[in-house]
C-alpha positions, 0 to 999 in steps of 0.5 A: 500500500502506498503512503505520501508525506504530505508537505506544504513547502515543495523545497521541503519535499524535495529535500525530504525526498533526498533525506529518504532515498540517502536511507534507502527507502524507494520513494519519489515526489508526486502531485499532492492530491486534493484530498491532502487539503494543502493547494498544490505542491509536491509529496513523497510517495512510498511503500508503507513496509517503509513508514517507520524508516521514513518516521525515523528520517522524519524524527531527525530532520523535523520539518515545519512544513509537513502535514502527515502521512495520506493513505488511501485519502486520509491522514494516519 
């Protein structure tokens, strides 16, 4: 099943997106869809085996901008 970061900054996305993929979670940046509610931008997209790798890079790297996890259109 797949899981998006939901952020309101694209710099953070892509910054985030790097920050994952340095630790070694397959992920790419998508459209944010509608349902997330925050305007256009870009999220992360993952598989969510990866959730608690992408929590723990989340945890250290903490960024004012992020929204939450979407699944299948609602947040976690």
């Amino acid at each position: 099943m797949t899981v998006l970061a939901v952020f309101r900054s694209r710099a953070h996305s892509l910054g985030f997106l790097a920050a994952v993929k340095a630790a070694g979670v397959p992920a790419q940046a998508v459209s944010t869809p509608k349902e997330a509610g925050v305007g256009c931008g870009l999220s992360v997209k993952f598989d969510e085996r990866f959730l608690p790798r992408v929590r723990s890079v989340l945890a250290r790297r903490p960024l004012s901008s992020f929204s939450g996890f979407l699944k299948d259109g609602r947040y976690l």
